[in-house]
N, C-alpha and C positions, 0 to 999 in steps of 0.2 A: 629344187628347193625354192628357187627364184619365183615359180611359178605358182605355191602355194602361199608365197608370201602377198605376191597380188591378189590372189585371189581372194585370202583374208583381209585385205587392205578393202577391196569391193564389199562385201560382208560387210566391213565395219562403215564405211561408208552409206551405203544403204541404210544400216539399221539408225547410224546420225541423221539422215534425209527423214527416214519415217518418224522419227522422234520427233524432227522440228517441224513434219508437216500435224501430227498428234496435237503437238503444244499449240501452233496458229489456231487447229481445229476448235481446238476446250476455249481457248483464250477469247473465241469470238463468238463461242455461244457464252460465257459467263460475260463478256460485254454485254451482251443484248440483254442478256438475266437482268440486268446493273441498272443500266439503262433504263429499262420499261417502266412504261405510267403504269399505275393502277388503273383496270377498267372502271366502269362503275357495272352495278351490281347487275342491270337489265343487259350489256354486252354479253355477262360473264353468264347468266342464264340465257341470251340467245344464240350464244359459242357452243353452249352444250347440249342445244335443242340440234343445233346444228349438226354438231359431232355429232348425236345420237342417229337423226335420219340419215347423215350419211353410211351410218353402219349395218342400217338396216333399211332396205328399200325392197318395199314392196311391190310385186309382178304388178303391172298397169295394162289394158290392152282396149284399144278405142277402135270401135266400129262407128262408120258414119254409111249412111244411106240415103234418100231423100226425103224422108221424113224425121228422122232423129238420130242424134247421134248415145250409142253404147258404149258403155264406160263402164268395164270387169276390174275390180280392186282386189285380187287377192291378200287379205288381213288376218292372218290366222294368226290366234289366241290375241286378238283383240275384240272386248265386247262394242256390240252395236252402242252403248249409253259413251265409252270413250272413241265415239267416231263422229264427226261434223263436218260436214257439207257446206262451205263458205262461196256464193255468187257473185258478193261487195265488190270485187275488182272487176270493174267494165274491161266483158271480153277472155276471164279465166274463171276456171273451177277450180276451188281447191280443197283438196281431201285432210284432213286432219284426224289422227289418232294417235292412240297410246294403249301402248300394251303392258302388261305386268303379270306375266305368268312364273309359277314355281311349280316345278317336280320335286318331288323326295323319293331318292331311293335307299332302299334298306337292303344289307344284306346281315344279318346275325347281329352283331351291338356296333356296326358300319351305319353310319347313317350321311347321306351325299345331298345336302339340296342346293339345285340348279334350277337361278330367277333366270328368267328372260323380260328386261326391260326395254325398251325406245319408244320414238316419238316418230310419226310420219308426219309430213306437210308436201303434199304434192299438188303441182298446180298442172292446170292444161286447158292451153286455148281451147279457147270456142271461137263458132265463126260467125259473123253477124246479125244471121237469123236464128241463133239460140235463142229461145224461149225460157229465160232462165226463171219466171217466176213459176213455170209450171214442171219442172224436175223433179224428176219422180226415184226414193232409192230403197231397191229391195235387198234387206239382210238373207242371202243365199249360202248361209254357213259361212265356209271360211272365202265366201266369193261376197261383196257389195258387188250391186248393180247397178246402175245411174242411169234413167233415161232421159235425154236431153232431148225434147221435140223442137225442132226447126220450126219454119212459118213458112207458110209457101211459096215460092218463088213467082213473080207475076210471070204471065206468058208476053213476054214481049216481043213475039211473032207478030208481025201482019195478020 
């Protein structure tokens, strides 16, 4: 009997331990709640541009060669007019889109529609013989293309 008494005694112990770890836990996200400034409005849309590409990240795959470098954007159910090709930053490329697709499906007086929305921004070195005002990007379906033509490298042989 002695020994089931401990053992309840552990039991109830524990379950006192996880309550008061519970309470710390709620206690100090509702501080932080309490606490927080209000962003202003351009954080709180660049938090969810944020959130968005991170939820959605498109295949990237960069061939370089000595002539130019290849740059494959898998984008599917993003149209080419929500896609831009950004040079501005000396030394990166950056991809931008958004997509906004909706299926409907039916079955008998069932009806299910499933948007798919986000937002990509991906950027990627270049190396200092890009030729960035002559890039060139072909819409290959659900593939962009980017060609990045280099400059040529002097022969600095004897």
């Amino acid at each position: 009997m002695a020994d089931n008494t401990h053992h309840d005694d552990a039991i109830a112990r524990t379950g006192q331990d996880m309550g008061a770890l519970f309470d710390q836990f709620f206690e100090s996200i509702e501080t932080l709640r309490l606490n927080r400034t209000q962003p202003a409005a351009s954080d709180v849309n660049a938090t969810i541009a944020n959130i968005s590409s991170n939820l959605w990240a498109p295949r990237i795959e960069s061939h370089e060669d000595e002539h130019n470098i290849t740059i494959r954007a898998w984008l599917p159910d993003v149209p080419s007019s929500q896609i831009r090709i950004d040079t501005g930053t000396h030394g990166r490329l950056k991809i931008y889109g958004e997509r906004n697709s909706q299926v409907v499906y039916e079955s008998g007086t069932d009806r299910i529609t499933e948007r798919q929305l986000g937002q990509i921004e991906k950027s990627i070195p270049l190396p200092p013989e890009a030729l960035v005002d002559q890039i060139t990007a072909l819409d290959d379906g659900p593939c962009l293309v980017i060609t990045v033509p280099k400059a040529a490298k002097a022969d600095n042989g004897a």
